[in-house]
C-alpha positions as CSV (number, residue, x, y, z in Angstrom):
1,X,37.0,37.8,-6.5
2,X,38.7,34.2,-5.4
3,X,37.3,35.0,-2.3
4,X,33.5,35.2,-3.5
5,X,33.9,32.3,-5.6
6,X,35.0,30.3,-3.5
7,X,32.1,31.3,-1.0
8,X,29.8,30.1,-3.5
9,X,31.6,26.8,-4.3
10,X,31.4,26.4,-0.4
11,X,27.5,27.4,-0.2
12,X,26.9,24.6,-3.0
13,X,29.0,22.2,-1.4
14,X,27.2,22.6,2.0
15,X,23.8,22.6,0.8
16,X,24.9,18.9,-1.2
17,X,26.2,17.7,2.3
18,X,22.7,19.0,4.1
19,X,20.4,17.5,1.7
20,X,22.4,13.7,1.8
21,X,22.6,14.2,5.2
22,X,18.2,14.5,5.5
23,X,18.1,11.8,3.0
24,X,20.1,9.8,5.0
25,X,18.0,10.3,8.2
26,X,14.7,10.0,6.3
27,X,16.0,6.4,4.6
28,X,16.6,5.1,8.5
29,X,13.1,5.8,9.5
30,X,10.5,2.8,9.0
31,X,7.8,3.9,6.8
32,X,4.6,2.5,7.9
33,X,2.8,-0.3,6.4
34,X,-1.2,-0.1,5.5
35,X,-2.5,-3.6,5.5
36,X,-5.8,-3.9,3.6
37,X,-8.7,-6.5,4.0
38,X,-10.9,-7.1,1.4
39,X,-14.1,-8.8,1.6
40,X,-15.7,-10.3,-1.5
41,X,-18.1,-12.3,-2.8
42,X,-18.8,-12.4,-6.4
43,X,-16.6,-9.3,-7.0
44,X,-14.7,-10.4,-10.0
45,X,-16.3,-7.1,-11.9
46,X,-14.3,-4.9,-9.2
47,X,-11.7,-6.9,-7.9
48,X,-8.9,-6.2,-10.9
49,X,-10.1,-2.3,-10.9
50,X,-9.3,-2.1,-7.0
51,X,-6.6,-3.7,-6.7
52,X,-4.8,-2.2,-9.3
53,X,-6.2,1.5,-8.6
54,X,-4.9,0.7,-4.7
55,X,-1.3,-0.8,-5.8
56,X,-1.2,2.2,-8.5
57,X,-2.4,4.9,-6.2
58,X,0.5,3.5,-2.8
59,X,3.3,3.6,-5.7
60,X,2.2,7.2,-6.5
61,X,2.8,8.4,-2.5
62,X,5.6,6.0,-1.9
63,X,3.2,3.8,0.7
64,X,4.2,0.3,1.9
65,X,1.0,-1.7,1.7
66,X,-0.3,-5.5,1.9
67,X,-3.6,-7.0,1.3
68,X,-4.9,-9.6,2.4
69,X,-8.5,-11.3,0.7
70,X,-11.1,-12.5,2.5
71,X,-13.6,-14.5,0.0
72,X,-17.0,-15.4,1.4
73,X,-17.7,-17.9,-0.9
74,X,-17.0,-16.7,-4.4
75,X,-18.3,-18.7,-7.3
76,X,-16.7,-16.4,-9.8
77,X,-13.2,-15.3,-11.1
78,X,-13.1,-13.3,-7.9
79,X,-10.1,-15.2,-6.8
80,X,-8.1,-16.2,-10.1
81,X,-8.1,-12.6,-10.5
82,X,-6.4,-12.0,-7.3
83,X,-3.8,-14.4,-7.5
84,X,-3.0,-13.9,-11.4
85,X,-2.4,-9.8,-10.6
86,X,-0.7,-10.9,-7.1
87,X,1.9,-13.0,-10.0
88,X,1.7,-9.9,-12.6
89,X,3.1,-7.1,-10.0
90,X,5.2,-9.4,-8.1
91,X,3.2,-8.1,-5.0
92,X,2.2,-10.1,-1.5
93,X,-1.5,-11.2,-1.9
94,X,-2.8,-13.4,0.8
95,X,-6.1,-15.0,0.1
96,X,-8.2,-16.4,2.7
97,X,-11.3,-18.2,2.1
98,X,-14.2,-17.1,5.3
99,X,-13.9,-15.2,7.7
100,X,-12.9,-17.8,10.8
101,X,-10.2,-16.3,12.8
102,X,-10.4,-12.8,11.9
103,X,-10.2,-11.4,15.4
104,X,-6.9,-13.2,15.9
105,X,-5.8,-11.8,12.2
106,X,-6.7,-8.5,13.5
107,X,-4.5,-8.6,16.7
108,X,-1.5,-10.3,14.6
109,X,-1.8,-7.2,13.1
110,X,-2.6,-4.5,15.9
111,X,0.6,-2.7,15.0
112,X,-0.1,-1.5,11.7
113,X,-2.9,0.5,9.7
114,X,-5.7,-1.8,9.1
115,X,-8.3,-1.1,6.4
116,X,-10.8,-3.0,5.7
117,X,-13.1,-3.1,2.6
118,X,-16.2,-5.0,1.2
119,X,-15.8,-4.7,-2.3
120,X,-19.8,-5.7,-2.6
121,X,-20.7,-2.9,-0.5
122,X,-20.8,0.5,-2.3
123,X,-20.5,2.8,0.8
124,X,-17.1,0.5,1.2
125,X,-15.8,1.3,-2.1
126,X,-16.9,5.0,-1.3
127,X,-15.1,5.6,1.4
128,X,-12.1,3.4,0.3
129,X,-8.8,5.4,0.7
130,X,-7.8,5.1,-3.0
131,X,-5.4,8.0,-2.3
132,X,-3.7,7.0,0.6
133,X,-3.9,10.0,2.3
């Protein structure tokens, strides 16, 4: 009877041991960052919805993400909405005005997922990976 207990105690113990031991290992890898680019002009209607749906929706999976806003000349709310949700979430929100030097933003960031949006196109928003697959 001390014998079979004691197997069991021993089973538990090594099963606690395996699953730190994963967590461990998983922790050490780097999880991948999305960067997002979106493009607006005029989108002050959208602009809260997406970009608390996308920083809702990367919480949900555990996704690292950044976004960066690319305004073509707003003359809206567009970006005060931006930067007042960027303060409420305590989340990295770079907003450029045009769309100079996009090719070398592009290679700053060959090394992670790029996605990039235009909020005023609806075929954008369409195919916009809201769920972060």
């Amino acid at each position: 009877m001390m014998v079979g207990l004691l197997w069991i105690v021993g089973s538990y113990a090594a099963a606690i041991a395996f699953v730190h031991w994963m967590y461990r290992i998983s922790r050490g890898k780097r999880k991948r960052l999305t960067h997002y680019v979106l493009v607006t002009l005029n989108n002050q209607l959208q602009m809260e919805w997406y970009l608390r749906s996308l920083f809702f929706f990367s919480r949900m999976k555990g996704r690292s993400i950044s976004v960066t806003i690319v305004d073509e000349g707003s003359t809206d709310e567009t970006l005060d909405i931006a930067r007042r949700i960027s303060h409420e979430k305590d989340v990295f929100i770079r907003v450029e005005e045009g769309f100079e030097g996009f090719d070398s933003y592009m290679a700053e960031h060959m090394d992670e997922e790029v996605v990039v949006v235009k909020l005023s196109g609806v075929d954008d928003i369409r195919k916009a990976p809201l769920l972060l697959q």
